[in-house]
KOLLUM-322859 format. One line per 10 residues: number of its first residue (from 0); their letters; for each residue x, y, z negated of C-alpha. Coordinates in steps of 0.001 Angstrom, whole numbers. Last residue first. Example, Ala and Ser with C-alpha at 12.3 -4.5 7.8 and 13.67 -1.06 7.14 Angstrom:
KOLLUM-322859
1	SA	13670:-1060:-7140  12300:-4500:-7800
END
This chain:
KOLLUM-322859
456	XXXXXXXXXX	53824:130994:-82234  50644:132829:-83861  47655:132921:-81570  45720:129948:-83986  46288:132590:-86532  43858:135542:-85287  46671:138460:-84714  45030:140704:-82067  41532:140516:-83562  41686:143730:-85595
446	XXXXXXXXXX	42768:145903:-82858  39939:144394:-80896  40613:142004:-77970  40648:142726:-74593  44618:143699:-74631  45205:139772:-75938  46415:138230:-72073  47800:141741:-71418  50749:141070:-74250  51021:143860:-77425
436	XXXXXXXXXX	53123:146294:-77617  51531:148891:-75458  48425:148236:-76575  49386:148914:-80282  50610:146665:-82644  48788:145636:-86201  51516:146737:-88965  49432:149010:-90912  47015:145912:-91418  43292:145477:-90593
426	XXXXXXXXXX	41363:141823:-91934  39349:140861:-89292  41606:137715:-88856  42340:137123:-92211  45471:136495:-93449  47351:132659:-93355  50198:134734:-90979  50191:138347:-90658  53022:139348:-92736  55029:137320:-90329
416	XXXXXXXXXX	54147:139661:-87161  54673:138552:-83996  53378:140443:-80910  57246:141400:-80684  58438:138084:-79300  55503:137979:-76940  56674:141138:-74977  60399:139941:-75509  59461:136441:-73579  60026:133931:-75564
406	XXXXXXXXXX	62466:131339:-75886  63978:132207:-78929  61247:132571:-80649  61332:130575:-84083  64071:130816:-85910  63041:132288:-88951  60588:128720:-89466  64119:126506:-90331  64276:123393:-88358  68106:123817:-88107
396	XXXXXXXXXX	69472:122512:-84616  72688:121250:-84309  74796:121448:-81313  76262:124943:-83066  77055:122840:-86022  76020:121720:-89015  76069:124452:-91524  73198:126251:-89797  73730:129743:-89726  72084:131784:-92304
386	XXXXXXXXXX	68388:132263:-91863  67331:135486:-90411  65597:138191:-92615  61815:139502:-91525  60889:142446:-93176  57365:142730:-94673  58571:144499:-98010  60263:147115:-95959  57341:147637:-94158  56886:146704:-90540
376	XXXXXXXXXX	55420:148503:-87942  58326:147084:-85635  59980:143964:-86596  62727:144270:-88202  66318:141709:-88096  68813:140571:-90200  72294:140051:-89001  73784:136570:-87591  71237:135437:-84486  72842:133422:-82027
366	XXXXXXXXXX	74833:131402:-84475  71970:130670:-86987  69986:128125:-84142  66840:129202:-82468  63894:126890:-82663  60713:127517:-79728  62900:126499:-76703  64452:123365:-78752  62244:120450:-76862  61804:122194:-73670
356	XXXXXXXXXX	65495:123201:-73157  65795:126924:-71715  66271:129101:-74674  68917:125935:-76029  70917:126717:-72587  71018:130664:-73305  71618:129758:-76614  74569:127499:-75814  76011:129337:-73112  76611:132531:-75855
346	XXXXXXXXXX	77848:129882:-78683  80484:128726:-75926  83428:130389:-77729  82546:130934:-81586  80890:133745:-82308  83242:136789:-84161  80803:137619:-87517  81801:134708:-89364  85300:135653:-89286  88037:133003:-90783
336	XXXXXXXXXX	87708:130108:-87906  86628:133227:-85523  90046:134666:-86007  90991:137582:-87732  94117:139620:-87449  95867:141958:-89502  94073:140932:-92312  94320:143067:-95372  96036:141658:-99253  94135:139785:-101532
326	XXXXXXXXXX	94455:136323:-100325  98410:136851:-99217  99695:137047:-96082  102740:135694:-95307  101729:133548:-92776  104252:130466:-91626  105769:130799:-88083  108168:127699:-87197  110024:126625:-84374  111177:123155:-83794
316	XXXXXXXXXX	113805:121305:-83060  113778:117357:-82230  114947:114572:-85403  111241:113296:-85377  109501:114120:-81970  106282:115454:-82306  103460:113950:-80109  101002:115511:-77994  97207:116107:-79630  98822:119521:-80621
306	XXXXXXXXXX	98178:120955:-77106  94411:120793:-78127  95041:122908:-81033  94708:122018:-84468  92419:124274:-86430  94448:126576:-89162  93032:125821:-92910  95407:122318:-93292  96147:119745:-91354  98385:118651:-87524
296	XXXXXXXXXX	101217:119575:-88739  102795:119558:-92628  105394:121806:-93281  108316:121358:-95979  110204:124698:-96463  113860:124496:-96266  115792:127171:-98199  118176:129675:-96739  121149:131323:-98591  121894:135036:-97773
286	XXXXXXXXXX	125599:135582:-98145  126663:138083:-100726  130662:138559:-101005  131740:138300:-104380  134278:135959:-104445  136311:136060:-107374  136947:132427:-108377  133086:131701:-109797  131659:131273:-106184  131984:127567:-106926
276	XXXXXXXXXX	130722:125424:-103856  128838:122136:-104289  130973:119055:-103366  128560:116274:-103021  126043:119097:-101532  122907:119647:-103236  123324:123474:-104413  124828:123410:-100319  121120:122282:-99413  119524:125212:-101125
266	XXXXXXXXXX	116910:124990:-104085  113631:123831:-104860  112516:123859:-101200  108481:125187:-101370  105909:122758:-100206  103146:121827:-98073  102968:125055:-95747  100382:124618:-93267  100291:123024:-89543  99195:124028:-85853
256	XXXXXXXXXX	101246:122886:-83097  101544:125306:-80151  102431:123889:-76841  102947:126428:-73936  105935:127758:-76179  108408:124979:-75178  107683:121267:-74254  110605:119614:-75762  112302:122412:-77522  108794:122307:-80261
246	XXXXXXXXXX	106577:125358:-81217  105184:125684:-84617  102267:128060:-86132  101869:127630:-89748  98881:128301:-92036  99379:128744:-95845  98280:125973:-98030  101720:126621:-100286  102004:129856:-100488  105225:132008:-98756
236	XXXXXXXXXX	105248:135845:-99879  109169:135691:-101699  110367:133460:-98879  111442:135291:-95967  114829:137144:-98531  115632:133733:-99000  115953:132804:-95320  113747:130194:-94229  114736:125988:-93091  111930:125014:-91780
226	XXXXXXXXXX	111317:120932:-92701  108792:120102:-90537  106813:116906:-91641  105474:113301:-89986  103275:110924:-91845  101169:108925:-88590  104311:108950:-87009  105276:105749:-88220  109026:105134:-87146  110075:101475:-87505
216	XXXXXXXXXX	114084:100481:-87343  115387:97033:-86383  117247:93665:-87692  119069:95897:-91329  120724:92486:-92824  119038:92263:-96359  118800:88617:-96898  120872:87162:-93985  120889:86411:-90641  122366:83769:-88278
206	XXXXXXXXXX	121996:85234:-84283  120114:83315:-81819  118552:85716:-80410  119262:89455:-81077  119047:91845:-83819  119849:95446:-83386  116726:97302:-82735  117265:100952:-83264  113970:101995:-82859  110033:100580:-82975
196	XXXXXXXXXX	107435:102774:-83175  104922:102338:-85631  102116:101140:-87994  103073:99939:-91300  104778:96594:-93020  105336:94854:-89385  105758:91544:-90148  109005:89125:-90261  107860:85634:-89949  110146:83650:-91461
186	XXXXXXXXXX	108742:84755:-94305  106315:82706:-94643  107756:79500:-95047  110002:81329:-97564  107186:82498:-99386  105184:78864:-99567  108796:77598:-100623  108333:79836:-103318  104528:79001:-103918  105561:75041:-104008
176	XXXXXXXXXX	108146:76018:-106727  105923:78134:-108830  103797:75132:-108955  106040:72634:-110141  107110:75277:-112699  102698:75324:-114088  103190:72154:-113784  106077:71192:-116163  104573:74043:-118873  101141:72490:-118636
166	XXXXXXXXXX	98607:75244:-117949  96423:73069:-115270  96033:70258:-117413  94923:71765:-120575  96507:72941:-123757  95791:72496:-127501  98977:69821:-127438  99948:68164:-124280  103785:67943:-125326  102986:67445:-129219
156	XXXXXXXXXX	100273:65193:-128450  102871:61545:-128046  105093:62583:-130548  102028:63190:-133175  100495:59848:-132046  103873:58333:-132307  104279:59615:-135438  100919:58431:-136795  101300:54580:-135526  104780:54601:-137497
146	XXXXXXXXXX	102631:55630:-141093  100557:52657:-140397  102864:50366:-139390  104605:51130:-142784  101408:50211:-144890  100720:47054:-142958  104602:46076:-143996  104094:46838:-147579  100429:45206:-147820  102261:42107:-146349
136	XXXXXXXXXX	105165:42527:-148748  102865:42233:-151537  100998:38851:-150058  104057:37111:-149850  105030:37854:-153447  101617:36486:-154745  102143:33617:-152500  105717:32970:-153899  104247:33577:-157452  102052:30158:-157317
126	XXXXXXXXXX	98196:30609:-156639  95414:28987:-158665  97294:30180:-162350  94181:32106:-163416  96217:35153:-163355  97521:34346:-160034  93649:34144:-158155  92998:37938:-159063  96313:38783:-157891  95657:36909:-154799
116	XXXXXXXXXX	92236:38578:-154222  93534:42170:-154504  96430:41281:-151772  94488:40189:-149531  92315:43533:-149796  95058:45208:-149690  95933:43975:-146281  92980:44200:-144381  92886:47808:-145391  96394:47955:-143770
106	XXXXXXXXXX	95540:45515:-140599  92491:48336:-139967  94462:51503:-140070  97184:49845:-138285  94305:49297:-135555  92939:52715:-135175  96823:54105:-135101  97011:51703:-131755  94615:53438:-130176  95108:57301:-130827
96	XXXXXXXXXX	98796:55938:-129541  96981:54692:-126613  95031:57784:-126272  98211:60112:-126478  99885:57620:-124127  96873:58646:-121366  97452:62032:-121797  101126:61779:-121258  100801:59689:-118269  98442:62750:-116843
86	XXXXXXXXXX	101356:64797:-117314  103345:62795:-115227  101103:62422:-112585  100996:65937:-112388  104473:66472:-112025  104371:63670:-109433  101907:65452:-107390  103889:68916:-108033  107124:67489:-106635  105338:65900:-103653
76	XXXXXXXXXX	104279:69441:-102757  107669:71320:-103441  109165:68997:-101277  106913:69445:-98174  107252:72891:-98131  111092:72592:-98434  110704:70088:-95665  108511:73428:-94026  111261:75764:-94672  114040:73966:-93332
66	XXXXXXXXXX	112156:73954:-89914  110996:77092:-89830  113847:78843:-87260  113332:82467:-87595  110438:84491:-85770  111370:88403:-85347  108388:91282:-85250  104919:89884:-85788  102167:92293:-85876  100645:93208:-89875
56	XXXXXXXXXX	100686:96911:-89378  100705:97671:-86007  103246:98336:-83300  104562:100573:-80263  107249:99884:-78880  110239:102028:-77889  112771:99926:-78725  111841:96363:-78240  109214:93930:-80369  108626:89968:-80233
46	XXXXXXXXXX	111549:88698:-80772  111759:84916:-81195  114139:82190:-82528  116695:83991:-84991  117895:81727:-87329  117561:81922:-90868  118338:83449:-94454  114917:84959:-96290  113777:88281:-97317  114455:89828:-93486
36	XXXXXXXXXX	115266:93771:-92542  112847:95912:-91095  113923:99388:-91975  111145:101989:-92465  112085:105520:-91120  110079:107910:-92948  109315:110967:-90928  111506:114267:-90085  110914:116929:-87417  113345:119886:-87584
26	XXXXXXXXXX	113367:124009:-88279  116520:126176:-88233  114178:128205:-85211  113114:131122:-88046  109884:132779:-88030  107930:134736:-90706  104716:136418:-90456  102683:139251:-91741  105392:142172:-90953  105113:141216:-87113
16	XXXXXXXXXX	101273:141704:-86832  99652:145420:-87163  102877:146799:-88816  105795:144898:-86676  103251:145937:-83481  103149:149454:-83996  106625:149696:-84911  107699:147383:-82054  105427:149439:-79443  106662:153215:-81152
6	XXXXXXX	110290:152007:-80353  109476:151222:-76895  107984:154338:-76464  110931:155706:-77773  113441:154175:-75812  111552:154901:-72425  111473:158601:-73508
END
């Protein structure tokens, strides 16, 4: 008898909440772990993070020796001041070339006019030939000046030519140099590139480094994921966006993380083994593969519960519990997150608080009242619908005119009519109240008179 009962208990409770869920405890904590390792060779002068510490983006891990780097600093500088210089001598022979082709231009004209006049003076025999002669290698030699000038202008712009100062070739390297040695100063200075803990810390003082040597691990466990590893056969109703419950070895089942499915393993870990087995020699034996599922705590459609404020510990075991259950298909369970109708714990206190409060005694929020309400003696076409629940919270509260009331006292509550507002006073209605409805301070009035608008809350 006891074994049946107990049977009928696990079929009851596989079919109401077992068949909608997976578990498997082949589940671990990864995160990216960011090696700190230096740019530059140098010295190790100052550590300024241990194991276990906690740092932020930006601190200052390891200080190497700067001295180098600032003379290197220092070079680069002077180099780019005489760079500049230099370039600035090049402008200035440009003009003196500019210059000096000015004044061949001048000494040329200077000489064919010369020469003009002494042929004019040898055909009437006033000059002898050796002048004339004289005079013709004079216009020669003013002639070749001339075209030597325009070289050296031309060799003189070519290097400076249709560019400015600042984009010279020569400077431009001069200042690459004096931002390297900028990065190397730097960099002696090894920074924190994200916010962490630090593990694994390996460098110590004193110690000669180079490019690339690993100094110290940092764990950021601001990006941490389950990876669950499922049965194939668990698989075929997994989502991505689906809620997960998980459970860690550290503190046990009192702490429940909340998380949802982020991805789907694209194939088993032996498929990306270094030596992947071959099943193609006659070995037919089925063995049911598993395939990691990637889950992301702390997000997603399930609320995080207060126990998940605790760390996760990347490497540790966990437990994982993904839903199954489709969109479409029946909820075994529903919790107030998915259930509009189920109020949310507290909402009870909080209208019986929000009845008393002066300020909020005549507004009642959407979560005490869900489903629409009729007053008595009311038509169909008078009925009074409640607002939907404010979207802003229970500690909101909605100015909206349906929730008036919710301080009142039920006598005065019914007194109410809506289709009695901006009408008449001695106007008669079907759904005027009776005596017995209506509160002893307004019995001496008329039927008619029970509703004047000024009474209206």
């Amino acid at each position: 008898m006891i074994v049946v009962l107990a049977l009928l208990a696990w079929g009851t409770w596989y079919w109401l909440d077992g068949r909608w869920y997976a578990s498997t405890n082949d589940a671990y904590a990864h995160a990216n772990i960011v090696e700190v390792t230096p740019l530059v060779p140098g010295t190790v002068t100052a550590i300024d993070a241990d194991n276990n510490d906690y740092v932020r983006a930006g601190q200052t891990l390891v200080q190497f020796d700067a001295a180098d780097a600032r003379v290197a600093l220092e070079r680069a500088e002077a180099n780019l001041a005489l760079t500049v210089r230099r370039v600035r001598a090049l402008y200035a022979g440009a003009g003196a070339a500019q210059a000096l082709l000015a004044t061949r231009q001048v000494e040329l004209r200077r000489a064919e006019q010369d020469y003009a006049r002494v042929l004019k003076l040898k055909g009437t025999g006033a000059i002898s030939a050796q002048d004339a002669q004289h005079a013709g290698d004079a216009l020669a030699a003013a002639r070749a000046a001339l075209g030597a000038a325009r070289e050296q202008l031309n060799s003189s712009r070519a290097p400076i030519a249709e560019t400015v100062l600042a984009r010279q070739p020569d400077v431009l390297m001069a200042a690459a140099m004096l931002r390297q040695a900028y990065l190397d100063l730097a960099r002696t200075r090894l920074l924190a590139p994200v916010s962490g803990y630090i593990a694994k810390r390996s460098v110590q003082l004193g110690q000669r480094v180079m490019p690339g040597t690993p100094l110290m691990a940092l764990v950021p466990l601001d990006h941490v994921w389950v990876d669950a590893n499922f049965k194939e056969t668990m698989i075929g109703q997994m989502r991505i966006g689906q809620p997960v419950t998980l459970t860690s070895d550290v503190y046990g089942g009192s702490v429940v993380y909340h998380g949802h499915v982020q991805g789907l393993g694209i194939g088993t870990g032996s498929a990306f083994a270094l030596l992947p087995a071959q099943n193609a020699t006659g070995n037919w034996i089925k063995i049911v593969q598993r395939l990691p599922v990637r889950i992301r705590p702390g997000s997603g459609r399930a609320r995080q519960a207060p126990a998940a404020r605790r760390p996760v510990d990347v490497g540790r075991g966990q437990s994982a519990r993904p839903e199954r259950r489709d969109a479409g298909q029946p909820a075994a369970k529903q919790t107030g997150a998915a259930n509009h109708g189920v109020r949310r714990p507290g909402a009870r206190r909080r209208c019986a608080d929000r009845a008393h409060h002066p300020q909020q005694r005549r507004v009642r929020h959407g979560a005490c009242r869900s489903r629409p309400t009729r007053q008595a003696g009311l038509s169909p076409r008078h009925e009074r619908t409640a607002v939907p629940p404010c979207e802003r919270g229970l500690d909101h509260v909605c100015p909206v005119a349906g929730h008036l009331h919710a301080g009142a006292r039920p006598v005065d509550r019914q007194r109410v009519a809506a289709d009695h507002r901006r009408r008449h006073r001695f106007d008669r209605h079907p759904g005027d109240l009776g005596d017995h409805l209506v509160h002893r301070g307004q019995r001496h009035r008329p039927a008619a008179d029970r509703f004047p608008g000024q009474a209206l809350r």
